[in-house]
C-alpha positions, 0 to 999 in steps of 0.5 A: 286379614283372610287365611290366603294373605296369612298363609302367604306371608307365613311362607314369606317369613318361611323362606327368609328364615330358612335360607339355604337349609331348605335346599338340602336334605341334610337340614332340618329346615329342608322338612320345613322346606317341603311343607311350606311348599306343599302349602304355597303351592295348593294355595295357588291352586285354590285361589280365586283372587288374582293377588293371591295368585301372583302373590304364591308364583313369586314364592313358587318362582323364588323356591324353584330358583334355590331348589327348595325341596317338594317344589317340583313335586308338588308342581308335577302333581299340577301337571297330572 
């Protein structure tokens, strides 16, 4: 398995763990949160491979529908 595919299905058992805690600051995990999204979301901009790719818009999709903290800023950081 190369390091995109383990990076995303690190963030994936991430985010099951995490649950809600990575949606408020007043957690532990919502430092996890952000770390995980500063990953998920520079793997998706490096990514070459089209599985890859969708592969981190799901998690990106699933943490901005929870409002997992840093999500937003590292999409903004994109837009730039």
């Amino acid at each position: 398995m190369e390091l995109p595919q383990i990076d995303c299905l690190a963030a994936e058992h991430i985010l099951g763990f995490l649950g809600e805690e990575g949606t408020h600051i007043a957690y532990h995990g919502s430092m996890i949160a952000v770390g995980i999204s500063t990953l998920v979301v520079r793997r998706y901009q490096q990514a070459a491979e089209a599985e890859v790719k969708t592969r981190c818009l799901d998690l990106i999709d699933r943490m901005e529908r929870v409002s997992y903290l840093g999500v937003g800023d590292e999409l903004n950081k994109i837009d730039r």
